[in-house]
PAVEX-335766 format. One record per residue (C-alpha): residue number from 1; x, z, y. Coordinates in steps of 0.5 Angstrom, whole numbers, plus 500, padded with zeros to 3 digits. Each point is the difference from the previous one (the first is absolute). Layout:
N
ATOM  dolo    X    Z    Y
ATOM   NUM    X    Z    Y
...
//
This chain:
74
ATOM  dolo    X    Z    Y
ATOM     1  734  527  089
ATOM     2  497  496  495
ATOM     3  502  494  498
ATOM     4  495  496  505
ATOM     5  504  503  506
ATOM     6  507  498  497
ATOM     7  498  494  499
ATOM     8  498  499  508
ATOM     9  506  505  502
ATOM    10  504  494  496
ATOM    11  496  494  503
ATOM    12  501  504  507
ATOM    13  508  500  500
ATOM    14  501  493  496
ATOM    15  496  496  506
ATOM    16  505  503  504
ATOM    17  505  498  497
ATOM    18  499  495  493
ATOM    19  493  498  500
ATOM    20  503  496  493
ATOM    21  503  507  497
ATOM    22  493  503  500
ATOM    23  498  498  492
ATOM    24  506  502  498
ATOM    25  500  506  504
ATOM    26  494  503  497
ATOM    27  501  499  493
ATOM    28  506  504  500
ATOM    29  497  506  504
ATOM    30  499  507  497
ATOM    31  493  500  497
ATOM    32  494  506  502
ATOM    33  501  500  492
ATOM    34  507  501  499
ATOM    35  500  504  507
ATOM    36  495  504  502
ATOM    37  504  504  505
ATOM    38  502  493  503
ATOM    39  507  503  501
ATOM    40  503  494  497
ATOM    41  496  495  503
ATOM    42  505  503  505
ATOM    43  505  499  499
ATOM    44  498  493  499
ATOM    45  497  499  506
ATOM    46  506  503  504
ATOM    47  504  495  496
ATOM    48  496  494  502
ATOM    49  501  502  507
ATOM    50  508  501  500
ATOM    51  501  493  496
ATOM    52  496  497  506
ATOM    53  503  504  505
ATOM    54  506  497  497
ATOM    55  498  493  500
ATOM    56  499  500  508
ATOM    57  506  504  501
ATOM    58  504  494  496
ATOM    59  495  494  502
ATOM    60  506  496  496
ATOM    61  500  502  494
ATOM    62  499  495  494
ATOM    63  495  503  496
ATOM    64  505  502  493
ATOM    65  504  504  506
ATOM    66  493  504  501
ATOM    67  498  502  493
ATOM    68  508  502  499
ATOM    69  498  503  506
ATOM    70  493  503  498
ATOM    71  504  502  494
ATOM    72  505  505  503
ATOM    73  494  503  503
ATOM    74  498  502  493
//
């Protein structure tokens, strides 16, 4: 997966979501260059969807809750 592809993959996910996170979310991806075999691109990407996921589930929380959250994910 290319880094073009990521960068839709990403842009997909977070206008479902958090449009706003975008910018944020594609300068800390896994690049092509350090990851070619886009294993940790990933786990990345999984990692994006679980905290969204986590936000719908929990509409209420504050955002310093979701990164203690994200967090914990990690």
């Amino acid at each position: 997966m290319v880094d073009s592809e990521r960068l839709e993959a990403i842009r997909v996910l977070t206008s479902l979501y958090r449009p706003d996170d975008y910018q944020a979310a594609t300068m800390a991806m896994p690049k092509f260059t350090e990851d070619e075999s886009g294993k940790n691109f990933e786990e990345f990407f999984d990692f994006l969807q679980l905290v969204y996921l986590f936000q719908t589930e929990y509409v209420d929380m504050q955002s310093n809750d979701t990164s203690s959250a994200a967090n914990n994910l990690l």
